[in-house]
N, C-alpha and C positions, 0 to 999 in steps of 0.2 A: 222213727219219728224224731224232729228235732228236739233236743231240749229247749225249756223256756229262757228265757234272757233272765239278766238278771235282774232282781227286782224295783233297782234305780228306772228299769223302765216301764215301770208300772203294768206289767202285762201280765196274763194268767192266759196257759194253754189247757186246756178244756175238750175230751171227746164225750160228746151223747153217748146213751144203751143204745141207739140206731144211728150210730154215725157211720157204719156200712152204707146203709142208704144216701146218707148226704158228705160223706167222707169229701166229696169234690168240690163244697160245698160250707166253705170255712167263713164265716163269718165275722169280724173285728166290730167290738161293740166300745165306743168311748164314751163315758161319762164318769166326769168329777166326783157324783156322788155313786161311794162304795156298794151302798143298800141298792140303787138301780143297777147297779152293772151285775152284782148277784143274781137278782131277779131274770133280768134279762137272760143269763146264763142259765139258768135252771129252766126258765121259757124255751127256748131254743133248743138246747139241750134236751128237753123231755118229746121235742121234735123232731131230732134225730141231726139239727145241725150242730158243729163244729163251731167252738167260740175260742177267740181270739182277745182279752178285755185288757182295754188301756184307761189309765186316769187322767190323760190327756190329748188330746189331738198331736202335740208334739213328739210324745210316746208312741203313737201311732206314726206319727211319719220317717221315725227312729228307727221302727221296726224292720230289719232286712228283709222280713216274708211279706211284705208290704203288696208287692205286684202280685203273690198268690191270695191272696184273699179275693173271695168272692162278693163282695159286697161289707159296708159298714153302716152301721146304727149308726149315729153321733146324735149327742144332746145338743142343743143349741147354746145354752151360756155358761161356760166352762172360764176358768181362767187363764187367762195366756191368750191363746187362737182361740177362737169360739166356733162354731158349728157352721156356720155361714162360710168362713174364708175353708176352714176345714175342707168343704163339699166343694168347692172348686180349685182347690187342691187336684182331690179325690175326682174331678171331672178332667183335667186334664191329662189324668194317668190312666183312664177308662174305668176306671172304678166306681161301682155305683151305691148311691146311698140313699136312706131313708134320714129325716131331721126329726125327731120327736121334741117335745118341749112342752112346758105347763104356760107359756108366754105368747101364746100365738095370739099375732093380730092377723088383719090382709093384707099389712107392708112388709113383715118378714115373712109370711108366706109369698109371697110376690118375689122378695129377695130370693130365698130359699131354690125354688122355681126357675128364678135368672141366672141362679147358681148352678144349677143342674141335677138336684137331686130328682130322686127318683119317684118320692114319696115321702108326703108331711103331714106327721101324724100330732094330735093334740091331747094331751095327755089327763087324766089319765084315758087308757086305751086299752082295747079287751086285747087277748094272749092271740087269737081268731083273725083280728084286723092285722098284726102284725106280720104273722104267719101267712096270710094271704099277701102283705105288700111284698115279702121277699119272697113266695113265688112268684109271681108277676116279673118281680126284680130280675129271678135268674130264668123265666122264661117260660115257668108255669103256669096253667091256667089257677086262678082261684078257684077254692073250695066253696 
């Protein structure tokens, strides 16, 4: 397994107790705020996926394992790039992503959407909705 980069890139590599089962199946989760990208990870993680956490969208697109990643989280208002230009980024590399955010109207959902993600979720949101939108994501039916 790779080592992690180094810390100027705000990233933390992360295996689940069942990341046998999702080992193919890496996930990159960005948000500014520390307390979420924990969470997140510990969520995931207790799922059996693979996390990948950056404290920037920049950091994430820094990342050399960029095109292995199976999908990314991203918050929506971060500093620097925010979650919007982010996800179409992440669209034109085939990467698919889910927008979470405590800020949702129907114009940045609309945005969001024109963007290309995958799924937008509004926060807070149960561990269940999550989990469901990144199977969908890589192909899974919902539980």
């Amino acid at each position: 397994m790779p080592s992690a980069p180094p810390p100027d890139q705000g990233s933390v590599d992360s295996l689940g107790p069942a990341a046998s089962f999702c080992n193919a199946f890496t996930i990159g989760i960005v948000d500014d705020d520390e307390d979420v990208r924990s969470a997140l990870e510990a969520m995931l993680e207790s799922h059996g996926y693979a996390t990948r956490a950056f404290g920037s969208a920049e950091a994430l697109l820094a990342f050399a394992g960029l095109s292995e990643l199976a999908g990314v989280i991203t918050d929506l208002q971060m500093p620097g790039m925010g979650g919007i230009e982010l996800i179409q980024v992440l669209q034109s590399r085939a990467i698919p992503s889910i927008l979470i955010t405590a800020f949702a109207t129907p114009v940045i959902e609309r945005q969001a959407h024109a963007a290309g993600v995958h799924c937008f979720l509004r926060k807070p949101f149960g561990s269940e909705r999550l989990i469901d939108a990144l199977g969908t994501m890589m192909g899974r039916p919902a539980s």
